[in-house]
PyMOL Python script that loads the backbone (N, CA, C, O; Angstrom):
from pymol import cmd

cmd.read_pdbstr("""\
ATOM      1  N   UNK A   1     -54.354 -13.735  -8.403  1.00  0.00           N
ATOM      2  CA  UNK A   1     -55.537 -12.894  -8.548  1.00  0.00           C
ATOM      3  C   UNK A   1     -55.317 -11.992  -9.752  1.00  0.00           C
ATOM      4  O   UNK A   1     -54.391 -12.230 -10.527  1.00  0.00           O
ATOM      5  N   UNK A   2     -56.271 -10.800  -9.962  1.00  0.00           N
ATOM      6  CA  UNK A   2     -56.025 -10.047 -10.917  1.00  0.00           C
ATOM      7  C   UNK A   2     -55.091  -9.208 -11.172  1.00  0.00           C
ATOM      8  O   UNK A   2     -55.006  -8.476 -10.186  1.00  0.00           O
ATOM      9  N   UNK A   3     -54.173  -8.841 -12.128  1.00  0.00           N
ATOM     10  CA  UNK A   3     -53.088  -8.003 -12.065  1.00  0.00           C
ATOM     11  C   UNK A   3     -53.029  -6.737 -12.929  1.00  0.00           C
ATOM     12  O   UNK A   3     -52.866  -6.998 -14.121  1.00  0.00           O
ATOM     13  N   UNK A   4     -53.113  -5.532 -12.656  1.00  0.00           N
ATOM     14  CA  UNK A   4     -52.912  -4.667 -13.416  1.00  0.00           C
ATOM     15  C   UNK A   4     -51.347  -3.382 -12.862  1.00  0.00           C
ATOM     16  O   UNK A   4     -50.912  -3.032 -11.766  1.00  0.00           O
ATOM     17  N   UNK A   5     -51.119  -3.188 -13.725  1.00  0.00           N
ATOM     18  CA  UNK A   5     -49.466  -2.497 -13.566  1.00  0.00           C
ATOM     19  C   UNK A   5     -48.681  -3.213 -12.748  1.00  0.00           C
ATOM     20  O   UNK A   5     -47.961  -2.575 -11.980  1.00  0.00           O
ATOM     21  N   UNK A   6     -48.635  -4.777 -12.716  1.00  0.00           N
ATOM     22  CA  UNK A   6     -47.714  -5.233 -11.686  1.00  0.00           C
ATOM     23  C   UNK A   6     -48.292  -5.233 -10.907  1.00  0.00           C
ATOM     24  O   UNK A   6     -47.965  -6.418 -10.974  1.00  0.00           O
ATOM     25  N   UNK A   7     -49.050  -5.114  -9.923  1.00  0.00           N
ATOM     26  CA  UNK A   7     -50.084  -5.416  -8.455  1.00  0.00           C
ATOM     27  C   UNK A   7     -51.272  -6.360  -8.798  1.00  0.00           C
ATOM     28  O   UNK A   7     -51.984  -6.686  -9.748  1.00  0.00           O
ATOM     29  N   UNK A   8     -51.008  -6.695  -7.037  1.00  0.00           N
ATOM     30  CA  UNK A   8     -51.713  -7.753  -7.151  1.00  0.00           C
ATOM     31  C   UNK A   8     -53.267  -7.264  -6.331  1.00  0.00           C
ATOM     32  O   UNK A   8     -53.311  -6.954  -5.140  1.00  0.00           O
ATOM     33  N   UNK A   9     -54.318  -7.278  -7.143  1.00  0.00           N
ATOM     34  CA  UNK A   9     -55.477  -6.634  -6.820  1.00  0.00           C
ATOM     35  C   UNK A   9     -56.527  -7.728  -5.811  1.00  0.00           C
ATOM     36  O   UNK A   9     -57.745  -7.597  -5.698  1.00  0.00           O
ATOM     37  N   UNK A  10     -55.728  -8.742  -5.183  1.00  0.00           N
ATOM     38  CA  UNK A  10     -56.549  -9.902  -4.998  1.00  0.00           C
ATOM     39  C   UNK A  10     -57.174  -8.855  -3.491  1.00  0.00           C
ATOM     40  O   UNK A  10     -58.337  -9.143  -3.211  1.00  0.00           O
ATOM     41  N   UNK A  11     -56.815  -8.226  -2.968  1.00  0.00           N
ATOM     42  CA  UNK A  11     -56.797  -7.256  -1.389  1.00  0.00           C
ATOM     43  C   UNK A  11     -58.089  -6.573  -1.884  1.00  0.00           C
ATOM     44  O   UNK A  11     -58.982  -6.428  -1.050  1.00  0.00           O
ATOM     45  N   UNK A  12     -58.262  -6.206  -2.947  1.00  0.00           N
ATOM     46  CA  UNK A  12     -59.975  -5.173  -3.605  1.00  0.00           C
ATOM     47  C   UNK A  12     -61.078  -6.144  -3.534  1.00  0.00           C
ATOM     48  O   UNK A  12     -62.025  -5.906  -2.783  1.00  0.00           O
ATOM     49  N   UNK A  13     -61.042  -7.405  -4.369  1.00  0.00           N
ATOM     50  CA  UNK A  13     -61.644  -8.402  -4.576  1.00  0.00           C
ATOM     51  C   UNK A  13     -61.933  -9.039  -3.366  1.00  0.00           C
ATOM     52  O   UNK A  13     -63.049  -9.530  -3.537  1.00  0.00           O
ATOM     53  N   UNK A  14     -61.676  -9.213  -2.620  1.00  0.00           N
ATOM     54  CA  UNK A  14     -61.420  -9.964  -1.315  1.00  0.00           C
ATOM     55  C   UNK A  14     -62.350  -9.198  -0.864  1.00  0.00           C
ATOM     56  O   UNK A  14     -63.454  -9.743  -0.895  1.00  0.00           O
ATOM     57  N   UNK A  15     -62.341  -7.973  -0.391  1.00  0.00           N
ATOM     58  CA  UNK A  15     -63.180  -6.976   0.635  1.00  0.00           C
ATOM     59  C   UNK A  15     -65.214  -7.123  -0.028  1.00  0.00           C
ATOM     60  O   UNK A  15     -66.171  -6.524   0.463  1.00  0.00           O
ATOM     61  N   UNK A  16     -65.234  -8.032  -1.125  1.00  0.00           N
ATOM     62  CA  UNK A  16     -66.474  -8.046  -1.764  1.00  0.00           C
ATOM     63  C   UNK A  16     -66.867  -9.433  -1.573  1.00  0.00           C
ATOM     64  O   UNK A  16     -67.880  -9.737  -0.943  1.00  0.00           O
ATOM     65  N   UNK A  17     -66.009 -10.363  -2.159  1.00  0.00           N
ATOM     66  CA  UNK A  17     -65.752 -11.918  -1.903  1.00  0.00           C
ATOM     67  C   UNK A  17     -65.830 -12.514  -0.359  1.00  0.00           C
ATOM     68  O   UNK A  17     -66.735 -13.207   0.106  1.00  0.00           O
ATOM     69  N   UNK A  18     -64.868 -12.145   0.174  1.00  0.00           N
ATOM     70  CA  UNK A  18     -65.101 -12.812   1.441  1.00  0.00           C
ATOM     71  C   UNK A  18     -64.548 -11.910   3.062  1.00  0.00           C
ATOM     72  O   UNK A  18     -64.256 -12.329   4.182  1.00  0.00           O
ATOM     73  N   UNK A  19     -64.609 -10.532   2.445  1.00  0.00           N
ATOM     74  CA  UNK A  19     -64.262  -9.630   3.740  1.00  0.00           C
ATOM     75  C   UNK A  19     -66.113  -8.850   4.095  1.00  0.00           C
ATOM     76  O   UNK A  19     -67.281  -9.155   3.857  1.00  0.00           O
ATOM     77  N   UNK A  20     -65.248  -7.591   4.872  1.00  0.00           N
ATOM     78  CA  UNK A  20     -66.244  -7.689   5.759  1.00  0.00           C
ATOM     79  C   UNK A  20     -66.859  -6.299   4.949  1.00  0.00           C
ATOM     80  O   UNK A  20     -67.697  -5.683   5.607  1.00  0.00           O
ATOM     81  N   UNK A  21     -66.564  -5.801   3.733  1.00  0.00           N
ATOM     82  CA  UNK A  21     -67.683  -4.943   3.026  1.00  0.00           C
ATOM     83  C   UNK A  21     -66.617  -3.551   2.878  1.00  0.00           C
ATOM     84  O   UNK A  21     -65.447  -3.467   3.250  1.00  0.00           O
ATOM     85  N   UNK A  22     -67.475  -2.516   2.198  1.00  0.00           N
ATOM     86  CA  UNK A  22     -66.937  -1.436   1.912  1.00  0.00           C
ATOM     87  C   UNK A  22     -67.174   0.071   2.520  1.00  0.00           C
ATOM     88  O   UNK A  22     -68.181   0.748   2.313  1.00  0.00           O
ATOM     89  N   UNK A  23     -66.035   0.459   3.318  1.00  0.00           N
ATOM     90  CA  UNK A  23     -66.695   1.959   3.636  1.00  0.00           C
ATOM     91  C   UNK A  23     -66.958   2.985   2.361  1.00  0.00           C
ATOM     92  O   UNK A  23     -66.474   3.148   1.241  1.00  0.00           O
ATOM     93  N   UNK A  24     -67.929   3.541   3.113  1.00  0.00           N
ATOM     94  CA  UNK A  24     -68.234   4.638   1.941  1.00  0.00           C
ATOM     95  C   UNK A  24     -68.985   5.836   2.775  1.00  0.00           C
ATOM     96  O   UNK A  24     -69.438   5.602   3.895  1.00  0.00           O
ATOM     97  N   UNK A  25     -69.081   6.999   2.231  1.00  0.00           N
ATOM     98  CA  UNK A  25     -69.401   8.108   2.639  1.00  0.00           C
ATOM     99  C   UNK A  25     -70.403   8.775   2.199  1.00  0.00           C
ATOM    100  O   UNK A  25     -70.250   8.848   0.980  1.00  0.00           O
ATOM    101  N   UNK A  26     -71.671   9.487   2.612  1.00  0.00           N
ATOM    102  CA  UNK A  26     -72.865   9.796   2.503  1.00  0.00           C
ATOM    103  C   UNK A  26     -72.451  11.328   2.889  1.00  0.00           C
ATOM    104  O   UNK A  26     -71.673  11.600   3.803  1.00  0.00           O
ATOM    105  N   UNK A  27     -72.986  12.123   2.189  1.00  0.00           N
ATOM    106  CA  UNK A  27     -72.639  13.977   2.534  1.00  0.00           C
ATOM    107  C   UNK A  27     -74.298  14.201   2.476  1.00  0.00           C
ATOM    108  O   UNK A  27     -74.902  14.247   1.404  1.00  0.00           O
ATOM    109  N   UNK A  28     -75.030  14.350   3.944  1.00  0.00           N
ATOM    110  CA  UNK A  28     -75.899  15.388   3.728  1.00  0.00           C
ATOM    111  C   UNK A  28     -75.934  16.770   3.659  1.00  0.00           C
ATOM    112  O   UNK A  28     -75.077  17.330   4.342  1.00  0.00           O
ATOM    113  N   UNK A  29     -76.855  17.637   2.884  1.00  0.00           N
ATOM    114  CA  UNK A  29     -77.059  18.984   2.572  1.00  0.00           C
ATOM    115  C   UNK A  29     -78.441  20.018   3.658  1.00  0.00           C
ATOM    116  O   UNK A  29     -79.614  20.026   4.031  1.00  0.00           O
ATOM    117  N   UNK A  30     -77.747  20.403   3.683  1.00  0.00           N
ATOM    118  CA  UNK A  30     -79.220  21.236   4.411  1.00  0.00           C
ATOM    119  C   UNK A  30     -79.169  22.695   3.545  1.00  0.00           C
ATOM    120  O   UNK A  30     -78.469  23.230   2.686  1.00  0.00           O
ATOM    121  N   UNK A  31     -80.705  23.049   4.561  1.00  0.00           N
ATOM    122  CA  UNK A  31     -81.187  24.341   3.351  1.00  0.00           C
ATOM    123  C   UNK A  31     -80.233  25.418   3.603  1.00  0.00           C
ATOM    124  O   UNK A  31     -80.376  26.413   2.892  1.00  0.00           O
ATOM    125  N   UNK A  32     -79.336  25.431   4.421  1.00  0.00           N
ATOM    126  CA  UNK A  32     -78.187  26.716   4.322  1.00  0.00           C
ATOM    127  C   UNK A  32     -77.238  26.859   3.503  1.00  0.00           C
ATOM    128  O   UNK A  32     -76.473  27.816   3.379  1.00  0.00           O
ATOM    129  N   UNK A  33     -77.293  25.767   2.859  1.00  0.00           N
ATOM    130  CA  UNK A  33     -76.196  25.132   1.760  1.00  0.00           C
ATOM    131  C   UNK A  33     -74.412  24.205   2.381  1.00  0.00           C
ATOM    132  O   UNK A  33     -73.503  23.625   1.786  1.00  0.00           O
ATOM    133  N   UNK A  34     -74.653  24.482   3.579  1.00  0.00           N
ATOM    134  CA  UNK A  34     -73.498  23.366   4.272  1.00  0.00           C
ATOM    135  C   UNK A  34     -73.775  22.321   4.411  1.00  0.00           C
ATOM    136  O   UNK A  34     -74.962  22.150   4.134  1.00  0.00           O
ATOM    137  N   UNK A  35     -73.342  21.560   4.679  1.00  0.00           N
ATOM    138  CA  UNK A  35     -72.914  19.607   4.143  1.00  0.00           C
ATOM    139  C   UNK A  35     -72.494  19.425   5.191  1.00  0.00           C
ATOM    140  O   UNK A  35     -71.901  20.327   5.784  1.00  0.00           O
ATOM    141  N   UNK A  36     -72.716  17.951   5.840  1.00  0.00           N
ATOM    142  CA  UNK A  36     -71.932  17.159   6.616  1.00  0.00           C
ATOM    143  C   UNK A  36     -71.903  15.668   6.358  1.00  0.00           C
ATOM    144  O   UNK A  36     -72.858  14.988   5.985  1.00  0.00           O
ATOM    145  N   UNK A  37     -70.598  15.232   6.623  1.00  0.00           N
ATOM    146  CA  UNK A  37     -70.640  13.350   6.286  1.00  0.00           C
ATOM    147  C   UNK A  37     -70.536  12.180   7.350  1.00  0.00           C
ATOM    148  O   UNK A  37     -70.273  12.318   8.545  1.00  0.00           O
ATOM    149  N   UNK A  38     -70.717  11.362   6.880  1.00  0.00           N
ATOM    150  CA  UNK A  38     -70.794  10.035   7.838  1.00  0.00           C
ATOM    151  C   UNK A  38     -70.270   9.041   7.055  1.00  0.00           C
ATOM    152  O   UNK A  38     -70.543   8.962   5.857  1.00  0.00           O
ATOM    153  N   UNK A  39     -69.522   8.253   7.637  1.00  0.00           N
ATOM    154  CA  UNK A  39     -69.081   7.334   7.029  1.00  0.00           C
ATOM    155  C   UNK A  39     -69.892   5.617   7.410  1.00  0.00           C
ATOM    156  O   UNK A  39     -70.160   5.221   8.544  1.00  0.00           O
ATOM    157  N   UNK A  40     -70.102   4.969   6.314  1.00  0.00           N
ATOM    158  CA  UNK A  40     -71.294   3.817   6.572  1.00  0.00           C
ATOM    159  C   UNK A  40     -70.075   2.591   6.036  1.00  0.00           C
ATOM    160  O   UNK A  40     -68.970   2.876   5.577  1.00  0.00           O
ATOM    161  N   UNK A  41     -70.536   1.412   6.207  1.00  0.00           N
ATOM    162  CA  UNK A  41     -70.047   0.147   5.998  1.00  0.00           C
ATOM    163  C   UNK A  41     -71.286  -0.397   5.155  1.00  0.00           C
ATOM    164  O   UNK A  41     -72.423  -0.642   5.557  1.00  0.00           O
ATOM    165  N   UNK A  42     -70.886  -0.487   4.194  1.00  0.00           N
ATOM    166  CA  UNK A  42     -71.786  -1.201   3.192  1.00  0.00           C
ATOM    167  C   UNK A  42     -70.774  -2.897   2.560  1.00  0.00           C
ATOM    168  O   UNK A  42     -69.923  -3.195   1.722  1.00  0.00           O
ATOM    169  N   UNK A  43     -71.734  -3.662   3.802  1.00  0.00           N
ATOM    170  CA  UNK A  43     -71.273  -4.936   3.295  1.00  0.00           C
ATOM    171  C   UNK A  43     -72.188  -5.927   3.171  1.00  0.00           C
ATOM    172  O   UNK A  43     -71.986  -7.033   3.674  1.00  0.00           O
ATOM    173  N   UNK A  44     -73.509  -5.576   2.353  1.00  0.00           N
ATOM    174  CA  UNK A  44     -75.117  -6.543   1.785  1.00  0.00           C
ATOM    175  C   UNK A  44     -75.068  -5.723   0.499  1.00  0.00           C
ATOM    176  O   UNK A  44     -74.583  -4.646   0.153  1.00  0.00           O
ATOM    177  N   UNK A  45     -76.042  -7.059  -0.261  1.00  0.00           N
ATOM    178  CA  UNK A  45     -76.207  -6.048  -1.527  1.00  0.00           C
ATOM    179  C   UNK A  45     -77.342  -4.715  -0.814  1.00  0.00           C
ATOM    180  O   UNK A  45     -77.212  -3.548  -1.184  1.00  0.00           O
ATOM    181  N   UNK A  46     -77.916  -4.937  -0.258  1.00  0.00           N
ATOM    182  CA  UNK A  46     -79.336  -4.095   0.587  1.00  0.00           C
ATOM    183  C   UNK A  46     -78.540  -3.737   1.632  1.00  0.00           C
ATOM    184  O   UNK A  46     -77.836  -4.519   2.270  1.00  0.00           O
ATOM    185  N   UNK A  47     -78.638  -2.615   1.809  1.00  0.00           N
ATOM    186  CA  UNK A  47     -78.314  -1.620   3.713  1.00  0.00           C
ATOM    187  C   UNK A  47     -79.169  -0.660   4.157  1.00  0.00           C
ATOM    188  O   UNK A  47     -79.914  -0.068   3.375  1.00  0.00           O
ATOM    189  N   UNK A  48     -79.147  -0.442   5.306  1.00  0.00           N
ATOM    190  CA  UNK A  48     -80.003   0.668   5.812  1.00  0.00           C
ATOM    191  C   UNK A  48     -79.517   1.229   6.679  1.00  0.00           C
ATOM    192  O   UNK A  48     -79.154   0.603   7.675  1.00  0.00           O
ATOM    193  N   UNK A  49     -79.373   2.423   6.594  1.00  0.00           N
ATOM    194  CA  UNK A  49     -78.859   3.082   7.957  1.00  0.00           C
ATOM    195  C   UNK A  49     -79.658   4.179   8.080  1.00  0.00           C
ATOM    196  O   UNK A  49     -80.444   4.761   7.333  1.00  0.00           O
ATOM    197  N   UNK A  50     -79.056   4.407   9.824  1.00  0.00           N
ATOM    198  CA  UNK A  50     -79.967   5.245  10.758  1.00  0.00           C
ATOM    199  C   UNK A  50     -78.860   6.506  11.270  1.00  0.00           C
ATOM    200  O   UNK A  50     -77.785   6.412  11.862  1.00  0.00           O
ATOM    201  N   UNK A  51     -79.697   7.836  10.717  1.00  0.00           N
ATOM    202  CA  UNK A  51     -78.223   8.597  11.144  1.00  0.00           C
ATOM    203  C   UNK A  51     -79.017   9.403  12.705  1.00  0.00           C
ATOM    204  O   UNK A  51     -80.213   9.184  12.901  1.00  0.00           O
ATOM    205  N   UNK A  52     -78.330  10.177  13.568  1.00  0.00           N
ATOM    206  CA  UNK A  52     -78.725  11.055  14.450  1.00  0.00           C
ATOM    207  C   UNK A  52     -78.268  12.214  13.928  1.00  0.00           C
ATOM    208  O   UNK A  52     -77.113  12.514  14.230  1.00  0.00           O
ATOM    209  N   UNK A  53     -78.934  13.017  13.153  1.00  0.00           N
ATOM    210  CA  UNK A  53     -78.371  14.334  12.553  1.00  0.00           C
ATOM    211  C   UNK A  53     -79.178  15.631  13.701  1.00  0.00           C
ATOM    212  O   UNK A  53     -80.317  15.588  14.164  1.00  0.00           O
ATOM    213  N   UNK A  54     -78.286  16.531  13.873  1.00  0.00           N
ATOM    214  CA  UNK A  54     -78.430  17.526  14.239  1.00  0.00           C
ATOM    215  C   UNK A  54     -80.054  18.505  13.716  1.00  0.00           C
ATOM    216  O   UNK A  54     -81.029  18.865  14.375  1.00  0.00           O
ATOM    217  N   UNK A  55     -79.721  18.644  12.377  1.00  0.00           N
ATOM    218  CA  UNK A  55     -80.689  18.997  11.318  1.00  0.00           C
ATOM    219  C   UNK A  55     -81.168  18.402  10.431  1.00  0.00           C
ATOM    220  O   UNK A  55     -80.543  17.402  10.078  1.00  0.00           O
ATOM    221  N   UNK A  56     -82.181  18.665   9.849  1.00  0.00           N
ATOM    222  CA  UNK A  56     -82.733  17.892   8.699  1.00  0.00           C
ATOM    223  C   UNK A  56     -82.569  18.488   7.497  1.00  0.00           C
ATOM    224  O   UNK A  56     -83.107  19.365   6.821  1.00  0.00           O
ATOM    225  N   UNK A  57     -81.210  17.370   7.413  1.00  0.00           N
ATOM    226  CA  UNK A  57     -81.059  17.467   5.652  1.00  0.00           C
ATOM    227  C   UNK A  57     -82.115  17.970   4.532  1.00  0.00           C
ATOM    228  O   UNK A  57     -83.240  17.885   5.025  1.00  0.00           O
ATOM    229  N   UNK A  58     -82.152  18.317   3.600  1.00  0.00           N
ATOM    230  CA  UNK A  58     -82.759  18.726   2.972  1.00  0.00           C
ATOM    231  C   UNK A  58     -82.587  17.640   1.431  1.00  0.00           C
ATOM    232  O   UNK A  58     -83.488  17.630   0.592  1.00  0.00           O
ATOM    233  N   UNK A  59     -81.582  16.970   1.303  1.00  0.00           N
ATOM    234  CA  UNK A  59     -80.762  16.115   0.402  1.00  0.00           C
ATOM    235  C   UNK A  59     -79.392  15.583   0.775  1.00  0.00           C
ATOM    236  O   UNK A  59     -78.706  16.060   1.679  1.00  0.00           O
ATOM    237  N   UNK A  60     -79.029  14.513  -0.023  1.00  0.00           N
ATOM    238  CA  UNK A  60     -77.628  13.947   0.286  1.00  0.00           C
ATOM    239  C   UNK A  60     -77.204  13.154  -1.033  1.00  0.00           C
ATOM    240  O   UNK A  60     -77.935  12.936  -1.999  1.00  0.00           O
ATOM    241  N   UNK A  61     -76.099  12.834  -0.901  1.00  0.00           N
ATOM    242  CA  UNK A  61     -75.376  12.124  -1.849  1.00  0.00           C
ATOM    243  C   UNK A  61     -74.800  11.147  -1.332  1.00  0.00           C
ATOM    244  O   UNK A  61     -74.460  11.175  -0.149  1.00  0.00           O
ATOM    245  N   UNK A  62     -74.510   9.760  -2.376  1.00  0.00           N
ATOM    246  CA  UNK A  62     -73.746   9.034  -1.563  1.00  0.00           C
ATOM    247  C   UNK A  62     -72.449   8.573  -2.300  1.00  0.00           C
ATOM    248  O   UNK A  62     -72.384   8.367  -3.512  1.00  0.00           O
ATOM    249  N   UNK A  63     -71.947   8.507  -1.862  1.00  0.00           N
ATOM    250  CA  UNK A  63     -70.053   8.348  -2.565  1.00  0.00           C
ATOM    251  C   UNK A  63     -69.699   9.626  -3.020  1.00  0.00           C
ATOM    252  O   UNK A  63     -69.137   9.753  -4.107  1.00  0.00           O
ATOM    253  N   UNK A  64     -70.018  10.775  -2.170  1.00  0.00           N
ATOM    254  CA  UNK A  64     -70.128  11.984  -3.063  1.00  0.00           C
ATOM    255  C   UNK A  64     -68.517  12.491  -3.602  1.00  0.00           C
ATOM    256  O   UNK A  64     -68.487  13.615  -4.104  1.00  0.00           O
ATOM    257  N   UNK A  65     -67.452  11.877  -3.540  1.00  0.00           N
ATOM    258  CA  UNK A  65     -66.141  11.712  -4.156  1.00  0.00           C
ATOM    259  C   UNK A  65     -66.212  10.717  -4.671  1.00  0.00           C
ATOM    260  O   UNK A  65     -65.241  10.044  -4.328  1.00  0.00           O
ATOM    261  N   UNK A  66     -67.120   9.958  -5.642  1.00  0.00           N
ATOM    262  CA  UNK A  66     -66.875   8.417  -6.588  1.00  0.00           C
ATOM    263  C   UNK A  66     -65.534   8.029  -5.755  1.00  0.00           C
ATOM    264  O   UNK A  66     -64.476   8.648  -5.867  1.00  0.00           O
ATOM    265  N   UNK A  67     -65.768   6.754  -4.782  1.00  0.00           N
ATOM    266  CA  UNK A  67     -64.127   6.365  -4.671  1.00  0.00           C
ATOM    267  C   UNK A  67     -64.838   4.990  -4.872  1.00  0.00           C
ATOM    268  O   UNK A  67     -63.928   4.180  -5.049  1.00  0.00           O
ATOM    269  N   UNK A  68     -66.118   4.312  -4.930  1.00  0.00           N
ATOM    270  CA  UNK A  68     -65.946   3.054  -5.300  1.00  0.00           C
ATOM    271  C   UNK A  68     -67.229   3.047  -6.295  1.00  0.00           C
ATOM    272  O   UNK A  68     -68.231   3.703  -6.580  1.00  0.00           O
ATOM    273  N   UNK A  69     -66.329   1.537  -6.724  1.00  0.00           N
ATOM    274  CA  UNK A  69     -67.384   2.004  -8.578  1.00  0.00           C
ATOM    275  C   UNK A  69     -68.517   0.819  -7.880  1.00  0.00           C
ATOM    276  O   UNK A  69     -68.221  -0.302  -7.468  1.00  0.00           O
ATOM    277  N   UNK A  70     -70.046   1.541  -7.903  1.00  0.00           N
ATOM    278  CA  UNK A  70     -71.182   0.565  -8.080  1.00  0.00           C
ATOM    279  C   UNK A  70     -71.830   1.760  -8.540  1.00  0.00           C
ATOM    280  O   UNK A  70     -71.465   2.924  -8.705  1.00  0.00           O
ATOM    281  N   UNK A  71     -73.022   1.052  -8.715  1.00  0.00           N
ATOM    282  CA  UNK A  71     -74.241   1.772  -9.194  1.00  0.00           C
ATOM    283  C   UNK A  71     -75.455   1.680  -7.856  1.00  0.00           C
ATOM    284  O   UNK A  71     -75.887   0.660  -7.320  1.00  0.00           O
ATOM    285  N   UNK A  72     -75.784   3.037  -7.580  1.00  0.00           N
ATOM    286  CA  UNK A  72     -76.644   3.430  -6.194  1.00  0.00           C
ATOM    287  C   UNK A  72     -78.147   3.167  -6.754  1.00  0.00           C
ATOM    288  O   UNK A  72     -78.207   4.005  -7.654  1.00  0.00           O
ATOM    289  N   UNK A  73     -79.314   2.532  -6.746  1.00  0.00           N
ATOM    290  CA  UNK A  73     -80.289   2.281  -6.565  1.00  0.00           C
ATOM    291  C   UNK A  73     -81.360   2.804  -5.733  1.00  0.00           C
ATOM    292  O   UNK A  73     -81.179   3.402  -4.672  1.00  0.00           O
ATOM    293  N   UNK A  74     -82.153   2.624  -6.108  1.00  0.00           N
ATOM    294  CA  UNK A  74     -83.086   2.710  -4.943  1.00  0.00           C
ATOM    295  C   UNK A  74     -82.868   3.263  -3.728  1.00  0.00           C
ATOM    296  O   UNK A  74     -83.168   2.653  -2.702  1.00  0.00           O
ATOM    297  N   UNK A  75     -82.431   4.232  -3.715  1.00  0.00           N
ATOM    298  CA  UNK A  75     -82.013   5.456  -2.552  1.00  0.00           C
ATOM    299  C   UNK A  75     -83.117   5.888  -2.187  1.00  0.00           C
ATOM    300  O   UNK A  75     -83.766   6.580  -2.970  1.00  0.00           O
ATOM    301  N   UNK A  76     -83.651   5.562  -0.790  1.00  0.00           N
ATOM    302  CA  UNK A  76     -84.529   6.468  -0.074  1.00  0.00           C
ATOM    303  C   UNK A  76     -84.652   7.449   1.332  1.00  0.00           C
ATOM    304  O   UNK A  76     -84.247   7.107   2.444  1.00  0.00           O
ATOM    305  N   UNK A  77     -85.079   8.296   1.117  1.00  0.00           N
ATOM    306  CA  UNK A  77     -84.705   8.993   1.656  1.00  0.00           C
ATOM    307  C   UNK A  77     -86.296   9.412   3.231  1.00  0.00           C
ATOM    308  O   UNK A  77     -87.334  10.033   3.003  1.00  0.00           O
ATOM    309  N   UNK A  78     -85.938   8.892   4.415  1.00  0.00           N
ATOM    310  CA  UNK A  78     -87.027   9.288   5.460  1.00  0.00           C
ATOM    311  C   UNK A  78     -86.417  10.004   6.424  1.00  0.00           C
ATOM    312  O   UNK A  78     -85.361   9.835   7.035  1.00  0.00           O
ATOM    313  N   UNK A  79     -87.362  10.940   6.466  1.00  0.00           N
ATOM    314  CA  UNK A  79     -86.686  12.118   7.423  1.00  0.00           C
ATOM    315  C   UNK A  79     -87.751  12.273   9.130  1.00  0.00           C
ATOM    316  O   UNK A  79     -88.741  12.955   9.396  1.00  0.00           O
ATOM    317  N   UNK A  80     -87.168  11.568   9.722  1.00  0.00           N
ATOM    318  CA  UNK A  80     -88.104  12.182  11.370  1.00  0.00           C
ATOM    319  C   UNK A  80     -88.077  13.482  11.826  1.00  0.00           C
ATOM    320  O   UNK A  80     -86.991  13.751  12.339  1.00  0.00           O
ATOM    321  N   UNK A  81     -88.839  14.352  11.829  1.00  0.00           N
ATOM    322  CA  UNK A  81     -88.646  15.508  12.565  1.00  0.00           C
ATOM    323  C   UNK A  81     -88.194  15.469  13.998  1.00  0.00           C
ATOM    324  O   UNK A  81     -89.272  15.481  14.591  1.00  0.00           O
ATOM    325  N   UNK A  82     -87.241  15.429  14.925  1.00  0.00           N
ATOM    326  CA  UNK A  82     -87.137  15.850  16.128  1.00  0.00           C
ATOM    327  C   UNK A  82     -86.304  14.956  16.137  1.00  0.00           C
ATOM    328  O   UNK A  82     -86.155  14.346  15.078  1.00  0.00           O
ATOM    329  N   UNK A  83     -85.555  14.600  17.204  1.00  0.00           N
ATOM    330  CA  UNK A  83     -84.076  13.989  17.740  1.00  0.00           C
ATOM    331  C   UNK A  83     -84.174  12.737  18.452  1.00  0.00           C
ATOM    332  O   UNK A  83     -83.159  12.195  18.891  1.00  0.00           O
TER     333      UNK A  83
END
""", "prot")
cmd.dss("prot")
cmd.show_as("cartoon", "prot")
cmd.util.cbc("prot")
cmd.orient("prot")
């Protein structure tokens, strides 16, 4: 597989190729200015998830520590009032 500094990167490649996808982390914001995260499994080029939040975010980010390199798209954002 691919090699950079001596390692063998075939274990990165794999998790896109033929594993089961990538965790990643979503930080919503609310209007008090505190944050909370969830961690999602993104393994389609397309996902959707459904959170049960306490409050309604006001905004969010997703990979909000860049730990994996794509480019985020079409991010939308629907908010239900009530629980």
């Amino acid at each position: 597989m691919f090699h950079q500094g001596g390692q063998d990167l075939g274990w990165f490649f794999d998790e896109w190729s033929c594993g089961s996808g990538m965790p990643a982390e979503l930080e919503f914001i609310y209007a008090d200015g505190s944050a909370s995260r969830e961690t999602v499994l993104v393994d389609k080029a397309v996902n959707r998830f459904r959170f049960n939040l306490e409050r309604t975010p006001v905004s969010f980010v997703f990979d909000p520590d860049s730990r994996i390199l794509c480019r985020a798209e079409g991010l939308k954002k629907k908010v239900k009032n009530g629980r």
